[in-house]
Jmol script that loads the backbone (N, CA, C; Angstrom):
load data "model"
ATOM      1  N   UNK A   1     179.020 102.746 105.227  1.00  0.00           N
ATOM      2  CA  UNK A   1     177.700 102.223 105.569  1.00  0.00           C
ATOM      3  C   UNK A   1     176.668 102.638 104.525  1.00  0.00           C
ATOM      4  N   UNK A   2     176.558 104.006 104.526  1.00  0.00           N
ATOM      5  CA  UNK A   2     175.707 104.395 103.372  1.00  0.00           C
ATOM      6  C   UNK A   2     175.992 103.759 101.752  1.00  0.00           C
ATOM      7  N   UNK A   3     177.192 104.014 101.612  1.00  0.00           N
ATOM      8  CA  UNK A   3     177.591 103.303 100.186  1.00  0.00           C
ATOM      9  C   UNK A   3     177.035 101.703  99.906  1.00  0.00           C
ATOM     10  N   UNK A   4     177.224 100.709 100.998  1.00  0.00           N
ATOM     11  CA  UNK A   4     176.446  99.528 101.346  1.00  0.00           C
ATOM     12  C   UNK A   4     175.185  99.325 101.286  1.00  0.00           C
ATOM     13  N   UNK A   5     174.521 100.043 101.769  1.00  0.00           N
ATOM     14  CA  UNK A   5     172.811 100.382 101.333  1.00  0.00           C
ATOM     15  C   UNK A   5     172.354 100.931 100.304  1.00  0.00           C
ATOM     16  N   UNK A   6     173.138 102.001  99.623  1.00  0.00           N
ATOM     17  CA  UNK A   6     172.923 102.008  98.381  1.00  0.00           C
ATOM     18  C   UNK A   6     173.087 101.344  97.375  1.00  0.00           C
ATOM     19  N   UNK A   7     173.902 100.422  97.505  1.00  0.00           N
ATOM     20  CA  UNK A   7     174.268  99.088  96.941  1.00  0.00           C
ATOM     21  C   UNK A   7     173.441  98.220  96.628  1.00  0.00           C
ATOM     22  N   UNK A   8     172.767  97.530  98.056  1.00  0.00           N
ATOM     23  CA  UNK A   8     171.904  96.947  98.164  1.00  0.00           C
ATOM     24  C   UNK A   8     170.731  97.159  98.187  1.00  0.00           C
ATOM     25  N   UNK A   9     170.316  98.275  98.154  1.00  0.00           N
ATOM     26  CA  UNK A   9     169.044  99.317  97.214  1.00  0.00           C
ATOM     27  C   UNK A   9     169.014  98.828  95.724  1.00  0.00           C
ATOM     28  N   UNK A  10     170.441  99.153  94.888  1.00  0.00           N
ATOM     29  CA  UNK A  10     170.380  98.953  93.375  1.00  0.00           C
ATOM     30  C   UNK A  10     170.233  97.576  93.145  1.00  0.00           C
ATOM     31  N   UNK A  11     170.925  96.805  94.251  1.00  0.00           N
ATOM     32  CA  UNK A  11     170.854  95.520  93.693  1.00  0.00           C
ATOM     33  C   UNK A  11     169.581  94.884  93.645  1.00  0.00           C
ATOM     34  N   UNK A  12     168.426  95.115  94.660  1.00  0.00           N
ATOM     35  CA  UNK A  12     167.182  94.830  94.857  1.00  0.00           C
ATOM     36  C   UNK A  12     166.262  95.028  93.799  1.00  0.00           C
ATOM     37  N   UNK A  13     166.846  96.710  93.313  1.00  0.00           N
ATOM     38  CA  UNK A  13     165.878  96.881  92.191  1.00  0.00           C
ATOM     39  C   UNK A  13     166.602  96.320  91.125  1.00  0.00           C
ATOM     40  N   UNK A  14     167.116  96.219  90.929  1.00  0.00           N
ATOM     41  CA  UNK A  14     167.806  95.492  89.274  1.00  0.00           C
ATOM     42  C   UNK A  14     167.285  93.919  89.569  1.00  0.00           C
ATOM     43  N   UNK A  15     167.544  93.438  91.017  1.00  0.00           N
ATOM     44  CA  UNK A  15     166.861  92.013  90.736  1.00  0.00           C
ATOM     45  C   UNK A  15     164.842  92.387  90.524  1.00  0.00           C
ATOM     46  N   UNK A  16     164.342  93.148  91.225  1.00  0.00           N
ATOM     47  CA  UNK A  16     163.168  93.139  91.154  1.00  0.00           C
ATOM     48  C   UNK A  16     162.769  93.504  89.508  1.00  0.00           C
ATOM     49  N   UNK A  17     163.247  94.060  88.629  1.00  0.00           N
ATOM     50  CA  UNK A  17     163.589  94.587  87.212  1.00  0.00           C
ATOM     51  C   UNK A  17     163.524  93.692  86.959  1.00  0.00           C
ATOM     52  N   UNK A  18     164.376  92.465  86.961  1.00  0.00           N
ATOM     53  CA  UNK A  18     164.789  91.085  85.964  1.00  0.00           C
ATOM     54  C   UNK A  18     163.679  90.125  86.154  1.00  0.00           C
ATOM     55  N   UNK A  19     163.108  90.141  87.784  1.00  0.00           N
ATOM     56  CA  UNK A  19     161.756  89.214  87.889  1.00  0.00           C
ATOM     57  C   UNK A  19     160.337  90.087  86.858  1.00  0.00           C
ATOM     58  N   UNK A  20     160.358  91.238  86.594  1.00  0.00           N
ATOM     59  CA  UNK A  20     159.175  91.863  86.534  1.00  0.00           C
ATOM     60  C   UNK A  20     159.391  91.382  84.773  1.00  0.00           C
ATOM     61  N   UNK A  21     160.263  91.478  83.959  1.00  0.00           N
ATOM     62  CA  UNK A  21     160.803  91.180  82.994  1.00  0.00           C
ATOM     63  C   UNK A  21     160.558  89.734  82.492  1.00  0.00           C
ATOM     64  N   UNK A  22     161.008  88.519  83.665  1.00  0.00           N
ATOM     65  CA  UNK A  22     161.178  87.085  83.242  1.00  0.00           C
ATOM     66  C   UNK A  22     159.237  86.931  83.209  1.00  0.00           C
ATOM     67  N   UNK A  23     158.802  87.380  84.061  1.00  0.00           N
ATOM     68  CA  UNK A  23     157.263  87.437  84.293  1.00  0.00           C
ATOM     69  C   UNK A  23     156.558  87.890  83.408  1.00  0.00           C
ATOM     70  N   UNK A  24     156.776  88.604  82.668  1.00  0.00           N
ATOM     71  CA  UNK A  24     156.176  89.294  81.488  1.00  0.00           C
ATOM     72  C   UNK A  24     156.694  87.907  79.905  1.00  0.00           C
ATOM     73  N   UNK A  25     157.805  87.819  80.233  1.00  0.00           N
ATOM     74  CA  UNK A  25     158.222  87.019  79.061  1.00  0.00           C
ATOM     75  C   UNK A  25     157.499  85.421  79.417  1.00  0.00           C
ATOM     76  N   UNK A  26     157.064  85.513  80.416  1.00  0.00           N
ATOM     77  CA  UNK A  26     156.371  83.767  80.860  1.00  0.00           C
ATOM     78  C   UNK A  26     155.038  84.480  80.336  1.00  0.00           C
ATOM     79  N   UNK A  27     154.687  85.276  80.466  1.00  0.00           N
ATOM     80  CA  UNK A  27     153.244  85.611  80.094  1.00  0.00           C
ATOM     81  C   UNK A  27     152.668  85.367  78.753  1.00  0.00           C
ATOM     82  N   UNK A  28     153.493  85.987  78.293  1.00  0.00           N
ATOM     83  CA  UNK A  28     153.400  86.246  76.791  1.00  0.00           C
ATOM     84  C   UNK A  28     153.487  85.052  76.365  1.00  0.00           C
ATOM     85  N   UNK A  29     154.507  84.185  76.342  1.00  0.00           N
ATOM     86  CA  UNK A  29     154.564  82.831  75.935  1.00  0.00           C
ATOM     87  C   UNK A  29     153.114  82.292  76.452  1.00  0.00           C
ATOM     88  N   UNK A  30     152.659  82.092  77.483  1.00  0.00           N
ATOM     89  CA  UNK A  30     151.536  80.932  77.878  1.00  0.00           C
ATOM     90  C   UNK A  30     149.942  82.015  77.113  1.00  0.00           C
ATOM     91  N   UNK A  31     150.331  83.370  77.043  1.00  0.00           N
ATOM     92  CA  UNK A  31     149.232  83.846  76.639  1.00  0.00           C
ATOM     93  C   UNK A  31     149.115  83.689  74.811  1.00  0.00           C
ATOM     94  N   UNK A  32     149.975  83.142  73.887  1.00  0.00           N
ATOM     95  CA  UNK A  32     150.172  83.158  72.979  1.00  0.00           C
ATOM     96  C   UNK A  32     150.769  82.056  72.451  1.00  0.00           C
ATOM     97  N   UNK A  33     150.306  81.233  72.961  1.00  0.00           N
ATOM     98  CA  UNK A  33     150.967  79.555  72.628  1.00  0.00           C
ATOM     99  C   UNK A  33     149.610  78.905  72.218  1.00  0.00           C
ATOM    100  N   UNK A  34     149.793  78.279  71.427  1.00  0.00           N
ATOM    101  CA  UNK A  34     148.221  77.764  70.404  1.00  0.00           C
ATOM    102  C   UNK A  34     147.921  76.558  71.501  1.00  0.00           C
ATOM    103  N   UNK A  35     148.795  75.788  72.204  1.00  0.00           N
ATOM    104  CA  UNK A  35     148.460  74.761  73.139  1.00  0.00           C
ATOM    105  C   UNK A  35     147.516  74.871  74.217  1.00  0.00           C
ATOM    106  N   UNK A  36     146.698  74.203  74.532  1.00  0.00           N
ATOM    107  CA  UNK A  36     146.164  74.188  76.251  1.00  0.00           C
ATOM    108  C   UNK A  36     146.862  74.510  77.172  1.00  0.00           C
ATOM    109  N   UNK A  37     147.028  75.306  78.142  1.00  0.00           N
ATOM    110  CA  UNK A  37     147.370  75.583  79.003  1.00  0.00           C
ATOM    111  C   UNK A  37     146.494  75.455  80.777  1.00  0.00           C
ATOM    112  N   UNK A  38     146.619  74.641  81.212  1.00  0.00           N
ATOM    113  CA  UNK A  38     145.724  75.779  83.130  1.00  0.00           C
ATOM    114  C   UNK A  38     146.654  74.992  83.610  1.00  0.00           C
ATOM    115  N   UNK A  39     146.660  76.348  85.077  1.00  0.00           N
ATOM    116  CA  UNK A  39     147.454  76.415  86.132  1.00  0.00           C
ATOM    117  C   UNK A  39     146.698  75.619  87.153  1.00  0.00           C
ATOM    118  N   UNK A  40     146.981  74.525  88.068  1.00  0.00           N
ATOM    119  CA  UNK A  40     146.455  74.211  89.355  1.00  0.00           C
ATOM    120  C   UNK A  40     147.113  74.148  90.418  1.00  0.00           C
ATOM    121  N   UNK A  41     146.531  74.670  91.371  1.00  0.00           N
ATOM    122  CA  UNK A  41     146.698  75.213  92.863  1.00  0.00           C
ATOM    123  C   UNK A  41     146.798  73.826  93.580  1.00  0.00           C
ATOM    124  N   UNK A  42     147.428  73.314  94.504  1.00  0.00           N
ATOM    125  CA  UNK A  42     146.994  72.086  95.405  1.00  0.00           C
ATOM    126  C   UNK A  42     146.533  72.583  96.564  1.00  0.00           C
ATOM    127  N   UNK A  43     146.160  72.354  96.931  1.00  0.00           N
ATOM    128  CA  UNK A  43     145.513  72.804  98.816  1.00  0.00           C
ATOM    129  C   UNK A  43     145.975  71.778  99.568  1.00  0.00           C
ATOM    130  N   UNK A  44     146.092  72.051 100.920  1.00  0.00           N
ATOM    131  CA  UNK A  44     146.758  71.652 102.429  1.00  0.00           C
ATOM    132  C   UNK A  44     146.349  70.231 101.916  1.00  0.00           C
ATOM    133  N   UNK A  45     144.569  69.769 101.927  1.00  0.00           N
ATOM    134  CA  UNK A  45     144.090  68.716 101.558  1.00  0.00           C
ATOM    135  C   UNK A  45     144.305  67.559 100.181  1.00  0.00           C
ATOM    136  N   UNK A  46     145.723  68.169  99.150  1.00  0.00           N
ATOM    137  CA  UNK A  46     145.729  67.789  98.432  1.00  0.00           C
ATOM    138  C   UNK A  46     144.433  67.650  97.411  1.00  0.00           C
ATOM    139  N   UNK A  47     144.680  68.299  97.472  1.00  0.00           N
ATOM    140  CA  UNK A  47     142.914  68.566  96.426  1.00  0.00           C
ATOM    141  C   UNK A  47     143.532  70.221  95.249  1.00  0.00           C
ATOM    142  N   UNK A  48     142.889  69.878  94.044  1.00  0.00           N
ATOM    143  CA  UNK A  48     143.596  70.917  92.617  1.00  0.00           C
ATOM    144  C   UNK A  48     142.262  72.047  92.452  1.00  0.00           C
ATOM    145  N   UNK A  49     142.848  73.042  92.489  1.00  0.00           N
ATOM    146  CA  UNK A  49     141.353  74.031  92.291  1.00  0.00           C
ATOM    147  C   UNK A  49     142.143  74.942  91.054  1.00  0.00           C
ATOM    148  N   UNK A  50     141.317  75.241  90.594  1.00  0.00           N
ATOM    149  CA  UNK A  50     141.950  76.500  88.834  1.00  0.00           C
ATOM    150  C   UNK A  50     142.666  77.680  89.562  1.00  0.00           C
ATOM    151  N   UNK A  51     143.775  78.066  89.295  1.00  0.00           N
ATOM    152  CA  UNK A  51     144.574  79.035  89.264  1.00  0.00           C
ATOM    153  C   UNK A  51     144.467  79.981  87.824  1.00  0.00           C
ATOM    154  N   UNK A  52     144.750  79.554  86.869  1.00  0.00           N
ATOM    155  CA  UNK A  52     144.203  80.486  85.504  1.00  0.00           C
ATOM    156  C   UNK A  52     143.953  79.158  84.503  1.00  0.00           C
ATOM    157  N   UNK A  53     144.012  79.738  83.501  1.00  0.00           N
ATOM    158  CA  UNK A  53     143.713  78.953  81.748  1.00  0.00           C
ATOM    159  C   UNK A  53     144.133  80.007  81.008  1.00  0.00           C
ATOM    160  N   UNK A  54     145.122  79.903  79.784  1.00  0.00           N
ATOM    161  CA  UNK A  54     145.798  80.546  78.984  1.00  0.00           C
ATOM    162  C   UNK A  54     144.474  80.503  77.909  1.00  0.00           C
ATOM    163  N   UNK A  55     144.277  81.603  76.561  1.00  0.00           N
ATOM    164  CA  UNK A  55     143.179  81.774  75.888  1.00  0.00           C
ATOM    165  C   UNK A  55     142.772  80.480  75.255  1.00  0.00           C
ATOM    166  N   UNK A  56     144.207  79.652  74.859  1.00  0.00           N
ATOM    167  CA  UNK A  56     143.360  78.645  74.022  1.00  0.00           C
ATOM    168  C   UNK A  56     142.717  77.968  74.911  1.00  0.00           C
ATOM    169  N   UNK A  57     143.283  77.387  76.147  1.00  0.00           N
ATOM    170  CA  UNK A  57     142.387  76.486  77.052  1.00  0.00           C
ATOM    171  C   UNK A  57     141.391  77.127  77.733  1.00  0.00           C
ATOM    172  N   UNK A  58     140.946  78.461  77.587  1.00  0.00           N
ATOM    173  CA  UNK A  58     139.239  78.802  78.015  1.00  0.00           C
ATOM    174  C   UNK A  58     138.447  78.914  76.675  1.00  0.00           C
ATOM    175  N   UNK A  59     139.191  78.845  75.175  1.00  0.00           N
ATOM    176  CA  UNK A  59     138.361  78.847  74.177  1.00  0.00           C
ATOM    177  C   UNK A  59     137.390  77.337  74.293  1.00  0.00           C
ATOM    178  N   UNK A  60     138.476  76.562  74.172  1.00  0.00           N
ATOM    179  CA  UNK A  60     138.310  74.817  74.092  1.00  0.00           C
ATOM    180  C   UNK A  60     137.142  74.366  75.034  1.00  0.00           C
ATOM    181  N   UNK A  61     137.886  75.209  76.743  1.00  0.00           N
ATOM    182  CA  UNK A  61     136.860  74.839  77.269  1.00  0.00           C
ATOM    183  C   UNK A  61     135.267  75.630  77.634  1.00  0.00           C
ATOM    184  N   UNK A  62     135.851  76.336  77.023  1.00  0.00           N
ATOM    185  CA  UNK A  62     134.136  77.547  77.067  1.00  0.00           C
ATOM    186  C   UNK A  62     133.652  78.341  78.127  1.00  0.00           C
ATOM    187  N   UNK A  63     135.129  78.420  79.210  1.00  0.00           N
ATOM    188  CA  UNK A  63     135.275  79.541  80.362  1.00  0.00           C
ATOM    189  C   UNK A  63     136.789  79.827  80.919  1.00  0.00           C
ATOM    190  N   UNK A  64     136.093  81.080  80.891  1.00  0.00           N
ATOM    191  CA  UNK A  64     137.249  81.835  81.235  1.00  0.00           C
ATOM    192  C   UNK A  64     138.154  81.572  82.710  1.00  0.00           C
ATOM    193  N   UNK A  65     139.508  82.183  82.845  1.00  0.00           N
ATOM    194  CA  UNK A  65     139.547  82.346  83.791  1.00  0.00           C
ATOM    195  C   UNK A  65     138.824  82.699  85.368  1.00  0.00           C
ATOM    196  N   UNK A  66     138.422  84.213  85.488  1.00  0.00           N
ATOM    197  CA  UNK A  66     137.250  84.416  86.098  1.00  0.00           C
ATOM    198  C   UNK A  66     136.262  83.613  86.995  1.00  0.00           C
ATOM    199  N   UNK A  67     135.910  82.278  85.725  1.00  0.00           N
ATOM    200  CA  UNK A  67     134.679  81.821  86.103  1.00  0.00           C
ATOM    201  C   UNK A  67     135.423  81.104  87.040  1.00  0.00           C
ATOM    202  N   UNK A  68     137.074  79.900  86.899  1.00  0.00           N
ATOM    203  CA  UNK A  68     137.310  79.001  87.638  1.00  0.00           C
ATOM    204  C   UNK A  68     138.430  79.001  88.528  1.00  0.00           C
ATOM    205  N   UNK A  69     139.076  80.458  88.211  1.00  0.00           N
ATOM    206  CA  UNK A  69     140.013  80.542  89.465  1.00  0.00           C
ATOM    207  C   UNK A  69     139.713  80.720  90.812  1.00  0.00           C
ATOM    208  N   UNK A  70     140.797  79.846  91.521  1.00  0.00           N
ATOM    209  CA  UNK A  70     140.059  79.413  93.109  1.00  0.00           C
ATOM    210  C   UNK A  70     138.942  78.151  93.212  1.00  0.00           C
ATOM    211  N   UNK A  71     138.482  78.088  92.661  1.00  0.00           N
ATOM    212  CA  UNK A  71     137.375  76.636  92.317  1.00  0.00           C
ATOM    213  C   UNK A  71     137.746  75.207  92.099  1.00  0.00           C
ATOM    214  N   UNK A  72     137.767  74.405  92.598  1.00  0.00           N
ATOM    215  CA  UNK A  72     138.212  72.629  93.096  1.00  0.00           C
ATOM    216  C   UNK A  72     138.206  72.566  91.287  1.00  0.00           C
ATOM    217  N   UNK A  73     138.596  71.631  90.564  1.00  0.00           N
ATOM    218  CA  UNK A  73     138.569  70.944  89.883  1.00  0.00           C
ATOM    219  C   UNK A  73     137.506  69.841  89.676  1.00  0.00           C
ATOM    220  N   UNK A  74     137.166  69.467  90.808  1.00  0.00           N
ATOM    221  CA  UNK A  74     136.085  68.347  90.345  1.00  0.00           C
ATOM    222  C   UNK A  74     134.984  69.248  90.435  1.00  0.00           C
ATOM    223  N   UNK A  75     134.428  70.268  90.402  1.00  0.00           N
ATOM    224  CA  UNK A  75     133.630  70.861  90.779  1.00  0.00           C
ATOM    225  C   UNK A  75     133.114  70.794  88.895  1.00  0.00           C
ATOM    226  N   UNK A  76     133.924  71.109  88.139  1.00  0.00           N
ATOM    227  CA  UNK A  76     133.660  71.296  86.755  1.00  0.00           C
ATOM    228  C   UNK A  76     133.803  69.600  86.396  1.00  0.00           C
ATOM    229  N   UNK A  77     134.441  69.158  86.620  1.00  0.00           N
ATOM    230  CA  UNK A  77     135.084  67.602  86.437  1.00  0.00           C
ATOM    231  C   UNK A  77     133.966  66.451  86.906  1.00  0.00           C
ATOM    232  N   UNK A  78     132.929  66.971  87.657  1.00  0.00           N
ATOM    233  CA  UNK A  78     132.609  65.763  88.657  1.00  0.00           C
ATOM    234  C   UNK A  78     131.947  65.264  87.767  1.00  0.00           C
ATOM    235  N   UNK A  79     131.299  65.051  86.629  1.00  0.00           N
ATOM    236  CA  UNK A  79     130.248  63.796  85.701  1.00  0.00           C
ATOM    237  C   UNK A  79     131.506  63.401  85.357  1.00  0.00           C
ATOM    238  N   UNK A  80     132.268  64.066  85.018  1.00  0.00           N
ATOM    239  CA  UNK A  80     133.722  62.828  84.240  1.00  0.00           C
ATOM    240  C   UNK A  80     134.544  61.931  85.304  1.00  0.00           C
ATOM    241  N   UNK A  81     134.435  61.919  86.332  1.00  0.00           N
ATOM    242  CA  UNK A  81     135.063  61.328  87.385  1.00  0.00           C
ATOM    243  C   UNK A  81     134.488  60.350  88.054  1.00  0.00           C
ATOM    244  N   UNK A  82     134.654  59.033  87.967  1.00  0.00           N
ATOM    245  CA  UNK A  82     133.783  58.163  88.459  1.00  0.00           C
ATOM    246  C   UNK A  82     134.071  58.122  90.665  1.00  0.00           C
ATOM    247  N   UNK A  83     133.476  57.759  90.988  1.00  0.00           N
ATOM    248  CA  UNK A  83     133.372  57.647  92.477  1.00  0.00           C
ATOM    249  C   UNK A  83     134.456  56.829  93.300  1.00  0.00           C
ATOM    250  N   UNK A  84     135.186  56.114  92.325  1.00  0.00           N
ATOM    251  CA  UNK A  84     136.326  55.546  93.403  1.00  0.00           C
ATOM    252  C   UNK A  84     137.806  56.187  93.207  1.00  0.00           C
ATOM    253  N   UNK A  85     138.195  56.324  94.129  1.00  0.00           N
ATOM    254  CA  UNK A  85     139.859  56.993  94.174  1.00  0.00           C
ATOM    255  C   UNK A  85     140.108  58.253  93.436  1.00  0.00           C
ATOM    256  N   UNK A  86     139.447  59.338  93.746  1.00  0.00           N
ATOM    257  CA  UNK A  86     138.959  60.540  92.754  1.00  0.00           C
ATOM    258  C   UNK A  86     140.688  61.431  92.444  1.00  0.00           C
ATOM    259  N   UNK A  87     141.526  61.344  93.713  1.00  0.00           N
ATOM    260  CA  UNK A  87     142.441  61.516  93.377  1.00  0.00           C
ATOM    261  C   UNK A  87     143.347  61.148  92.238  1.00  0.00           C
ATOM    262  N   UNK A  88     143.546  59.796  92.174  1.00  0.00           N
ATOM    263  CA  UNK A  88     144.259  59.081  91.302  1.00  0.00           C
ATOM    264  C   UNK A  88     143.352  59.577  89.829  1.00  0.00           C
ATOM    265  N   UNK A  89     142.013  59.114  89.803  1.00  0.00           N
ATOM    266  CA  UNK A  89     141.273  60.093  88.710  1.00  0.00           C
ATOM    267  C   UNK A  89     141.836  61.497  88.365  1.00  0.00           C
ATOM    268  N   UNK A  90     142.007  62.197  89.088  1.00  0.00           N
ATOM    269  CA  UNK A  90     141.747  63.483  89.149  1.00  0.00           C
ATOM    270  C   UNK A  90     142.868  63.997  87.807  1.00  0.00           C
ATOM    271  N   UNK A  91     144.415  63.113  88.819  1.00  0.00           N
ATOM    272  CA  UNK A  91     145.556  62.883  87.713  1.00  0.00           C
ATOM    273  C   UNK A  91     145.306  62.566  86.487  1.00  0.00           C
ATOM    274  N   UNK A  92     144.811  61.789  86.149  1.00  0.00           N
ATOM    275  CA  UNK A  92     144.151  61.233  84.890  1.00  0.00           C
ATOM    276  C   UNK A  92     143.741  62.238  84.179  1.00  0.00           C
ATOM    277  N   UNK A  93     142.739  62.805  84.448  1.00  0.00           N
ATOM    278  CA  UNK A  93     141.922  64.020  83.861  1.00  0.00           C
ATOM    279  C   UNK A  93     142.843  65.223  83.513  1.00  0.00           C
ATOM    280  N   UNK A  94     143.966  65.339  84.161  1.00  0.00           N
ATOM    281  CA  UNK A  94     144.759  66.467  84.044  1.00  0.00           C
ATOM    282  C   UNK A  94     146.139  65.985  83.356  1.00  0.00           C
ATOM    283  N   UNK A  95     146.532  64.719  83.011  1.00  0.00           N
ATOM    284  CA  UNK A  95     147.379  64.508  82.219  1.00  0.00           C
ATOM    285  C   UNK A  95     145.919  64.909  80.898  1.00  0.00           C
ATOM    286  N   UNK A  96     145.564  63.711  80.779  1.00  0.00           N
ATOM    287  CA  UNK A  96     144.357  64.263  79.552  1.00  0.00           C
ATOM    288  C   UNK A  96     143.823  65.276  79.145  1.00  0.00           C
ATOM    289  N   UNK A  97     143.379  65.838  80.140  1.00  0.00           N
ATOM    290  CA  UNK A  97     143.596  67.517  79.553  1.00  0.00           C
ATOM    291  C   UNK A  97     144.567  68.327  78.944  1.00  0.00           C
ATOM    292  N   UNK A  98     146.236  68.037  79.769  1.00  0.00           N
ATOM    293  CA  UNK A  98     147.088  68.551  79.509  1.00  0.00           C
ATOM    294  C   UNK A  98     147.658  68.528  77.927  1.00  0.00           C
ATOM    295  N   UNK A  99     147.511  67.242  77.471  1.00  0.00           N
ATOM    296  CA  UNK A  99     147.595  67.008  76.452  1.00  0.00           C
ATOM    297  C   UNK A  99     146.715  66.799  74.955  1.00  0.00           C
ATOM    298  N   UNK A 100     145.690  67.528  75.484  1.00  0.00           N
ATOM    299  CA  UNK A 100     144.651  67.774  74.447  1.00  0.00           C
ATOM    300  C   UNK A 100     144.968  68.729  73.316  1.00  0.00           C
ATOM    301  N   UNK A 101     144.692  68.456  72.519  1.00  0.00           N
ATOM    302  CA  UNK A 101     144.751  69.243  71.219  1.00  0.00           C
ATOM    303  C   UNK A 101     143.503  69.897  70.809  1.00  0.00           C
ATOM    304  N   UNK A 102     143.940  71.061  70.241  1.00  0.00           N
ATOM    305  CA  UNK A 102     142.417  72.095  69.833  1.00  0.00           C
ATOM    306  C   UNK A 102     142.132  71.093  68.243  1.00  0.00           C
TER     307      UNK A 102
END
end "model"
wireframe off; spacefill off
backbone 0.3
color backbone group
């Protein structure tokens, strides 16, 4: 019994090791990639609010993380978004963003 739990003790931490590891190596990449990067959140309502922005995409866009994590998207977006079907817009804006170049 004991030998079993110690088992599954090591195995927990060696997997928790390999996530803390793959997480660090995703970091580094999105924190050091010359491309645009932001993360968006969806909510219950289907609606995108900022989760982060990697450095180049808060240089480009002239704020930081900080300012827009947790915060809707159209909230920064809304003069660029015209008034009908804001969703389908919304997509738009975030392929276009996604693929912006510095």
């Amino acid at each position: 019994m004991h030998a079993r739990l110690a088992a599954d003790c090591l195995e927990r931490i060696s997997a928790q090791s390999a996530l803390r590891q793959s997480e660090l190596l995703n970091r580094q990449i999105i924190d050091n990639i010359p491309d645009c990067i932001f993360v968006l959140d969806v909510t219950l309502d289907r609606r995108f609010k900022f989760a982060e922005l990697n450095p180049a995409e808060q240089k480009a866009v002239g704020l930081s993380t900080a300012e827009v994590s947790g915060k809707l998207i159209e909230v920064y977006y809304r003069k660029m978004l015209p008034k009908t079907s804001p969703r389908i817009n919304v997509w738009r804006l975030v392929r276009q963003s996604a693929t912006k170049v510095n």
